[in-house]
C-alpha positions in Angstrom: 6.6 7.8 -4.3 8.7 9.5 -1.6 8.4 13.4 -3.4 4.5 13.4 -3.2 4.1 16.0 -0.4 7.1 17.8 -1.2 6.0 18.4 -4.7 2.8 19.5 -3.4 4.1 22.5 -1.1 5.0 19.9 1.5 1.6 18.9 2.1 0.9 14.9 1.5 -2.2 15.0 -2.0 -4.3 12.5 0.2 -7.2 12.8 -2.3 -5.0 12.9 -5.6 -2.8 9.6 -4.2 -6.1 7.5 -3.0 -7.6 8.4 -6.4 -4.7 7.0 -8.5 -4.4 4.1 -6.4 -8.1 3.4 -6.1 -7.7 3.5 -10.1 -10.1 6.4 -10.5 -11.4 6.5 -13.7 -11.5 10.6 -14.0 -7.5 10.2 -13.9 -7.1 9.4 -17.5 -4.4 12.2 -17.9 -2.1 10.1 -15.4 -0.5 6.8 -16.6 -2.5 3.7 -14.8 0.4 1.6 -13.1 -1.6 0.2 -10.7 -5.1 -2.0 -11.6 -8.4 -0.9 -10.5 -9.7 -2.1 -7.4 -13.2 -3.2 -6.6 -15.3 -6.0 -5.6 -15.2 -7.9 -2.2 -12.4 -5.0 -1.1 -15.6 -2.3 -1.6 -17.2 -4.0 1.0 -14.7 -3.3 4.0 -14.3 0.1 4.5 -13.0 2.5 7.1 -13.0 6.6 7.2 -10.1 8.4 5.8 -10.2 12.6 6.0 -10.0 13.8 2.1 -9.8 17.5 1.9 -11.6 17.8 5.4 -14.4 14.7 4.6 -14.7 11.4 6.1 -14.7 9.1 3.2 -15.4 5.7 3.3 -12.1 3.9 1.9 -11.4 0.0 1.0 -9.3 -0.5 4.5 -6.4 -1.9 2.5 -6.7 1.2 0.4 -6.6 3.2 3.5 -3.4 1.2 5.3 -1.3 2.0 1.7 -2.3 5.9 1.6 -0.5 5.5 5.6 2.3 4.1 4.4 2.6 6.4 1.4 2.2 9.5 3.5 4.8 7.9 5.9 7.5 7.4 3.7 7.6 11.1 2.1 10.9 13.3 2.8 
């Protein structure tokens, strides 16, 4: 979870991170490790920039892409 950005050209994949995590179901090709999130969580969203666009984002979806994107090397 630390390599993300620098196996992307040293650039953190916000979008392809929040999707996995999120459990997007498009993502089939990628092992699911984490569960789908959903109910009450949907409900309490703040804006995260994906690929230049405000998206609304479950907030504790939004404080775990932080931390991921902090901890790269």
């Amino acid at each position: 979870m630390t390599l993300l950005a620098r196996k992307n050209d040293g650039t953190f994949p916000r979008a392809q991170a929040l999707s996995y995590i999120y459990g997007h179901p498009e993502q089939r090709h990628m092992e699911r490790a984490m569960p789908q999130f959903g109910g009450a969580m949907a409900h309490d969203t703040v804006p995260v920039e994906i690929n230049g666009i405000l998206t609304p984002t479950p907030r504790e979806l939004a404080g775990l892409l932080v931390y991921l994107e902090s901890i790269q090397r």
